[in-house]
C-alpha positions in Angstrom: 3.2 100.3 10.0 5.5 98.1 11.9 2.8 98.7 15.1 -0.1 97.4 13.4 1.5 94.2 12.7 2.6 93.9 16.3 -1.1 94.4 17.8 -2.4 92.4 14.8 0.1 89.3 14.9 2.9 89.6 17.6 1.2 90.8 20.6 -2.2 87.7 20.0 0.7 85.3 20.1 2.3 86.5 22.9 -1.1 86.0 24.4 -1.4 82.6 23.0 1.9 81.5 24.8 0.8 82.7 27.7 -2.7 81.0 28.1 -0.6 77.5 26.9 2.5 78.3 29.4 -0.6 78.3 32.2 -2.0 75.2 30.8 0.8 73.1 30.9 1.6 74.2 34.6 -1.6 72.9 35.1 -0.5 69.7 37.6 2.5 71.4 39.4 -0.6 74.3 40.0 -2.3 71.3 41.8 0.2 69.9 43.4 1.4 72.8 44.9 -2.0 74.1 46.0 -4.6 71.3 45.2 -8.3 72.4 44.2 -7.5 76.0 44.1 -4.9 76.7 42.1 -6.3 74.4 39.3 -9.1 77.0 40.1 -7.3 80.5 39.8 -5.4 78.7 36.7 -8.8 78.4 35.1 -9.7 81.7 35.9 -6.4 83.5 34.9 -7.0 81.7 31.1 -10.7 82.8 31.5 -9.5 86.3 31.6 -6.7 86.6 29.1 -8.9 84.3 26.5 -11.2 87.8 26.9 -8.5 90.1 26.5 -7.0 88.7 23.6 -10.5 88.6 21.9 -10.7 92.1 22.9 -7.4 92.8 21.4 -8.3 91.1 17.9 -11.4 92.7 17.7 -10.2 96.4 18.5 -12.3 97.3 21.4 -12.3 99.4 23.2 -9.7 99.7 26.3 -11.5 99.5 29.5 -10.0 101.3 33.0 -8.0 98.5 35.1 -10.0 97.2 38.3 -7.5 95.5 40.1 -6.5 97.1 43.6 -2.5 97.1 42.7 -0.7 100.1 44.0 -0.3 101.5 40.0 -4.0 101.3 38.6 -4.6 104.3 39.8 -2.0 106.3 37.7 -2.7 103.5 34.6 -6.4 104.9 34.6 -5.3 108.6 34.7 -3.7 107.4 31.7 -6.8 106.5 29.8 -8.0 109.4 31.1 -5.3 111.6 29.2 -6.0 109.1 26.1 -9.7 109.7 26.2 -9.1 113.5 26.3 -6.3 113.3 23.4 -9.0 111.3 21.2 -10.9 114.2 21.2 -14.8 113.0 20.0 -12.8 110.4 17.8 -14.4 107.8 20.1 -12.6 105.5 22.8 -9.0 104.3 22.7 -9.2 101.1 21.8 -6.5 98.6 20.6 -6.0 99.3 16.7 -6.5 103.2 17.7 -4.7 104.4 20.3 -0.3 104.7 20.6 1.3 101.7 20.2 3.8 102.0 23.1 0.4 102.6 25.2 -1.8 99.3 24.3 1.7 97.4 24.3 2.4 98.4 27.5 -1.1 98.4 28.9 -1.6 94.6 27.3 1.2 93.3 29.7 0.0 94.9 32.4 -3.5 93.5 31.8 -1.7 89.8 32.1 0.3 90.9 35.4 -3.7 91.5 36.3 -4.7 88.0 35.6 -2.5 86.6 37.8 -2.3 89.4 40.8 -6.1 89.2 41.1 -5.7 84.9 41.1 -4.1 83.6 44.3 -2.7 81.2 45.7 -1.0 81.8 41.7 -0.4 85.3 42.0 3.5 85.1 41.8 3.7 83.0 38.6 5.9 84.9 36.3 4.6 83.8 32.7 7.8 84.3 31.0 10.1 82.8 33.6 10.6 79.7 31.4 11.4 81.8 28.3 14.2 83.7 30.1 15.4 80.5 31.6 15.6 78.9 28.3 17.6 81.8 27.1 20.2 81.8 29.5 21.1 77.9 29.2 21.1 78.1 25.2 23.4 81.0 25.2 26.0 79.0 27.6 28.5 79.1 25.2 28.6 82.5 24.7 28.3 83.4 28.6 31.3 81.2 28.9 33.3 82.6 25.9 32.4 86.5 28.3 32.9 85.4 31.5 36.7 83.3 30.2 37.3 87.1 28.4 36.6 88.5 31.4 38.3 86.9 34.0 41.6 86.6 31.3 40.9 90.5 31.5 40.7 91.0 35.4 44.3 89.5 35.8 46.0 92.3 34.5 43.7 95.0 34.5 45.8 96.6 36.8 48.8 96.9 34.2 46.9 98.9 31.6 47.4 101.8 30.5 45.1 104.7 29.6 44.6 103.8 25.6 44.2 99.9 26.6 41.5 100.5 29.2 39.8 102.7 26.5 39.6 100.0 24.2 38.5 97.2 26.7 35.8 99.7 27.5 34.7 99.6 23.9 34.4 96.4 23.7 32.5 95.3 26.5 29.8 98.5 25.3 29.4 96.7 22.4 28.9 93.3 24.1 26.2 94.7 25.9 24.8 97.1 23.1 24.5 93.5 20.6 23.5 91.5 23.6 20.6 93.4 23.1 19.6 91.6 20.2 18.4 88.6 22.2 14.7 89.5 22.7 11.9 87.4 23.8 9.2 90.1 22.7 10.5 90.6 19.8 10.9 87.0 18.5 7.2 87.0 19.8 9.1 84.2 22.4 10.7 82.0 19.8 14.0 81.2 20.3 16.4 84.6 20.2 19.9 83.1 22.2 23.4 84.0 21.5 24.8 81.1 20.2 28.5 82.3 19.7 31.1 84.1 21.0 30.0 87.7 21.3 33.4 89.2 21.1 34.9 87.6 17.9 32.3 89.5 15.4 32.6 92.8 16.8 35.3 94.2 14.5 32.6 93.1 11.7 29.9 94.8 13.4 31.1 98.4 14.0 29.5 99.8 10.4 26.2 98.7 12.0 26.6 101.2 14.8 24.5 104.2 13.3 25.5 106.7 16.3 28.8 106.0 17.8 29.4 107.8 21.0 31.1 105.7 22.7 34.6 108.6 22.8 31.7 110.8 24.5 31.4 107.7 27.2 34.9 107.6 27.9 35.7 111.3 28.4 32.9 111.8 30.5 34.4 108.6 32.6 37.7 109.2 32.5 37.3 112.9 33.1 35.1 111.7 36.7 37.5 109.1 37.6 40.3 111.9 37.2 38.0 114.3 39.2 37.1 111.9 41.9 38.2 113.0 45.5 37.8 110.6 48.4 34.3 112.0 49.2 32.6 111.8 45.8 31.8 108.7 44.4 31.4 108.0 40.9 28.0 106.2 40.3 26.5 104.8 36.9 23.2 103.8 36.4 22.6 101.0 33.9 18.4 100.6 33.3 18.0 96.8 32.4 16.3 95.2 29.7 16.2 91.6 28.8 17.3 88.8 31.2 19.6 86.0 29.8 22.6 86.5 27.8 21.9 90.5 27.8 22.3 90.3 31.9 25.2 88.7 31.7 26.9 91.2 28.8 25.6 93.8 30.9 26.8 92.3 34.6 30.3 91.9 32.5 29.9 96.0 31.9 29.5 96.9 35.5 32.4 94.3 37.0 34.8 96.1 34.6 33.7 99.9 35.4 34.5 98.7 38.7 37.5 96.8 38.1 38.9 99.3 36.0 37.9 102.4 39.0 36.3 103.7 36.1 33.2 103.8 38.6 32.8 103.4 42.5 29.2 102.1 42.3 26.9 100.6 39.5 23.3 100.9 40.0 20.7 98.5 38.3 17.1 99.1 37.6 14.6 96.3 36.9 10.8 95.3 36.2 8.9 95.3 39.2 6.6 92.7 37.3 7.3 90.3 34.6 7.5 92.8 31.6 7.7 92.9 27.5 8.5 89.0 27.5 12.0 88.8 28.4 12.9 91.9 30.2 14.2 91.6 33.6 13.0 91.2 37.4 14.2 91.0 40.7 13.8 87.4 40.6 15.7 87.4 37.1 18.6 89.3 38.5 19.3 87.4 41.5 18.6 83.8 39.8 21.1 84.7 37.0 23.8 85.0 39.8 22.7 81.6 41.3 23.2 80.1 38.1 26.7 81.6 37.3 27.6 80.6 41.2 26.7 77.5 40.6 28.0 76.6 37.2 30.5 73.5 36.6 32.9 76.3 34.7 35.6 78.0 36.6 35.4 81.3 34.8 31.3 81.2 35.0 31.2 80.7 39.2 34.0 82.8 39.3 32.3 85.8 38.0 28.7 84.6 39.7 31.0 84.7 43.4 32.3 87.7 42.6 28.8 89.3 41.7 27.2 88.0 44.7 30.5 90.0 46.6 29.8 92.9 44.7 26.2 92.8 46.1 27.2 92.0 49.6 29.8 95.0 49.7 26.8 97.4 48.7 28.9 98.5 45.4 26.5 96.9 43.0 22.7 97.6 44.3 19.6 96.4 42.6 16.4 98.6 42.4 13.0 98.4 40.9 10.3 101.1 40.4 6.9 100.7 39.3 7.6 104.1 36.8 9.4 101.5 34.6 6.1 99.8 34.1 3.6 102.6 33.5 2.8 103.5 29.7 4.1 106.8 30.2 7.3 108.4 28.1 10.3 109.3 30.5 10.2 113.2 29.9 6.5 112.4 32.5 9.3 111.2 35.1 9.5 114.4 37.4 6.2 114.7 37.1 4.7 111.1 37.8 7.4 109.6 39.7 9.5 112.7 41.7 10.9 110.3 43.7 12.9 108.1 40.8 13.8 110.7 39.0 15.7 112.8 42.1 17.9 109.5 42.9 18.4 109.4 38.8 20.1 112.9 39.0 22.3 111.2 41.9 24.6 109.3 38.7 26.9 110.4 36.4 26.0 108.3 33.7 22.9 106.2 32.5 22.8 103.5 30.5 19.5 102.6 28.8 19.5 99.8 27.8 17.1 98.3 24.7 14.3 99.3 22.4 11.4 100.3 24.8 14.0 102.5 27.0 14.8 104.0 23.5 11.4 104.6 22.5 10.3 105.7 26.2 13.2 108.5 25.7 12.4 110.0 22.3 8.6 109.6 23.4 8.2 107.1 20.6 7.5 109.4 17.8 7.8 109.3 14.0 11.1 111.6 13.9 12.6 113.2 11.2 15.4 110.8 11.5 17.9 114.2 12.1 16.0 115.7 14.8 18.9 115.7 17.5 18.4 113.1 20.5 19.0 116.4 23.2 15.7 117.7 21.6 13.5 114.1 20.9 14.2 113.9 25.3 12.0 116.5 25.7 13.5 118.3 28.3 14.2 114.5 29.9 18.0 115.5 31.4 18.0 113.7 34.7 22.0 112.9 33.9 23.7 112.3 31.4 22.8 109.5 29.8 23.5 107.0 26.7 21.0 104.5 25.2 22.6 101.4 23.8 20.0 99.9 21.5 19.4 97.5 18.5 16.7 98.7 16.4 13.3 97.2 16.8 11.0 100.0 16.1 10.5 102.5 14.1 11.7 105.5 15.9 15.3 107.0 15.2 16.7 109.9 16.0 20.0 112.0 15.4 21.1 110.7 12.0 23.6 112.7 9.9 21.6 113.8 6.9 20.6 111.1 4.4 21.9 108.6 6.6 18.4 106.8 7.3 17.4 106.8 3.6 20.4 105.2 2.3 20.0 102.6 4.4 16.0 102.7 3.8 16.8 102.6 0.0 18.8 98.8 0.2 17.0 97.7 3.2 13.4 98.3 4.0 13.4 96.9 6.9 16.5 98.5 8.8 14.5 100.0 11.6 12.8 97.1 12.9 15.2 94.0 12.1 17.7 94.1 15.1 20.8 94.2 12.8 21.5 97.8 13.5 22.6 99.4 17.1 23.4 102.9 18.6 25.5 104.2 21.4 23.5 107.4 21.5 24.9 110.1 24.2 23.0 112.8 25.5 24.9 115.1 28.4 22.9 116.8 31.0 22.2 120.2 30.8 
């Protein structure tokens, strides 16, 4: 299956980056914090050197024992493995849920560095995501130009116009997607061109196409809207980079366009999955556009930071988005996230993992509707925008999946294809 060959070959080179990203910050380790943080460097390699031997040689997966606010509810979780197992023996790496070891694999890294100050805040992947950004330039200039073009007579359009603006930049953000540090195992995954000229060519890729659902629910708010009730959508990050940006683009227009009165984000609350995005990834994106020798590119970093300031765009994070558990555990584990969740009217997931936290990353028939793969998961209502990375699918039209399966084998897993995949609260 597509999951053994992530634990066998993706996730030990994942691992293998890592050890050789801390080796190389080796001096500016010292520098910064002399003896000891060539110390805690040492250590940190010490510990993920284990944990990648324990990974290749499928042992078994031991209860965390660092003191962070989470390992509590991460060992409950092995807990609820063990249990599931059933005499089968532990869970260990080649015998347990892939979303599980993936998940519980980064978190084992965020332990080698918590539990290893004065390096504790070293965020692994930071060069990865920064890397991203500056090779997509081009294309984060060809959005932001769009954009701002856009914004000057945004006022002037009519209903139909703003419909079809509204598509596009959905689809921006849906095939932004595509650039994936995780996936690509860290190689390089940028977006090289202009995102908006292939879109026409892309639209047969889109398996489930809900984006009329998007709009009617949007415009139907917008139309309902008194002065008191504000119109609030949720959009759940994943990857820094060029996705950021295609998905900052998203929430400036739903604004722009008083399609919504506020746009929240949610983020990692620790490096996470490569490439996804952190406080620290957020708010250095919006440097970087600020501070770009491009009109349109500080334009649209000013007017983020405004957007920020004014309260209209806020940023959260919550450690639930971390945890191995699948969403429809929300109201359960993590009350509190899932109460402000039913505060929106719409949101976004963004990505594979959101997708595969939804539909509890199962084997679906690929018909089983998406209402029933949430498994009672109806905070809102709520879209994933996703390029396939996985092998989970639900909500097909009947021999959909094995047309495709029968001229490409590799469908579910290579990126090319995407869903805009609407589910409306009950």
């Amino acid at each position: 299956s597509f999951a053994y060959f992530t634990i066998k070959d993706r996730l030990p080179q994942i691992l293998t980056r890592v050890i050789d990203t801390l080796h190389r910050h080796k001096n500016e380790f010292f520098e910064e914090h002399g003896e000891k943080g060539v110390e805690a460097e040492k250590r940190a390699i010490s510990f993920l050197s284990k944990l990648r031997n324990e990974l290749q040689t499928d042992k078994p997966v031991t209860p965390l024992e660092d003191e962070l606010p989470d390992a509590a509810l991460w060992n409950q979780y092995l807990d609820y493995q063990r249990n599931l197992s059933n005499e089968n023996g532990e869970p260990s790496w080649f015998q347990s849920p892939w979303l599980y070891v993936e998940c519980y694999m980064y978190r084992r890294i965020h332990t080698a560095l918590a539990q290893n100050p004065p390096i504790d805040n070293f965020d692994v992947f930071k060069e990865g995501k920064a890397q991203n950004f500056f090779e997509s330039q081009e294309a984060v200039i060809a959005l932001c130009t769009y954009f701002q073009e856009l914004l000057k007579n945004i006022k002037d359009l009519d209903e139909k116009q703003l419909q079809e603006e509204l598509f596009k930049l959905l689809q921006v953000s849906l095939w932004g997607n595509k650039c994936d540090l995780s996936f690509s195992a860290g190689e390089d995954s940028s977006q090289k061109s202009s995102p908006l000229q292939s879109l026409e060519n892309l639209i047969p890729y889109i398996l489930v196409n809900d984006m009329e659902k998007l709009w009617s629910l949007l415009i139907n708010a917008k139309k309902r809207n008194t002065e008191k009730s504000n119109v609030r959508v949720d959009i759940i990050l994943d990857n820094a980079g060029f996705e950021l940006v295609s998905d900052f683009v998203l929430a400036d227009f739903l604004l722009s366009s008083k399609l919504a009165d506020e746009v929240r984000f949610h983020g990692k609350s620790i490096p996470w999955y490569v490439s996804d995005t952190t406080k620290h990834d957020f708010n250095w994106t919006i440097k970087q556009l600020q501070s770009a020798n491009h009109m349109w590119m500080s334009r649209c970093g000013i007017n983020w930071e405004g957007n920020l300031k004014k309260g209209v765009w806020v940023y959260h994070d919550h450690m639930f988005w971390t945890l191995p558990h699948d969403f429809s555990n929300m109201a359960e584990v993590a009350p509190d996230l899932y109460a402000d969740l039913q505060k929106s009217n719409l949101l976004l997931f963004k990505g594979d993992l959101n997708y595969r936290k939804l539909t509890g990353d199962r084997k679906w028939e690929y018909t089983v509707p998406f209402h029933q793969a949430l498994n009672k998961f109806h905070p809102a209502p709520l879209c994933s925008l996703r390029t396939l990375k996985s092998d989970t699918q639900v909500g097909l039209k009947p021999g959909q999946g094995e047309q495709i399966q029968a001229s490409e084998p590799e469908w579910m897993v290579s990126g090319k294809y995407g869903v805009v995949q609407f589910d409306a609260a009950l």
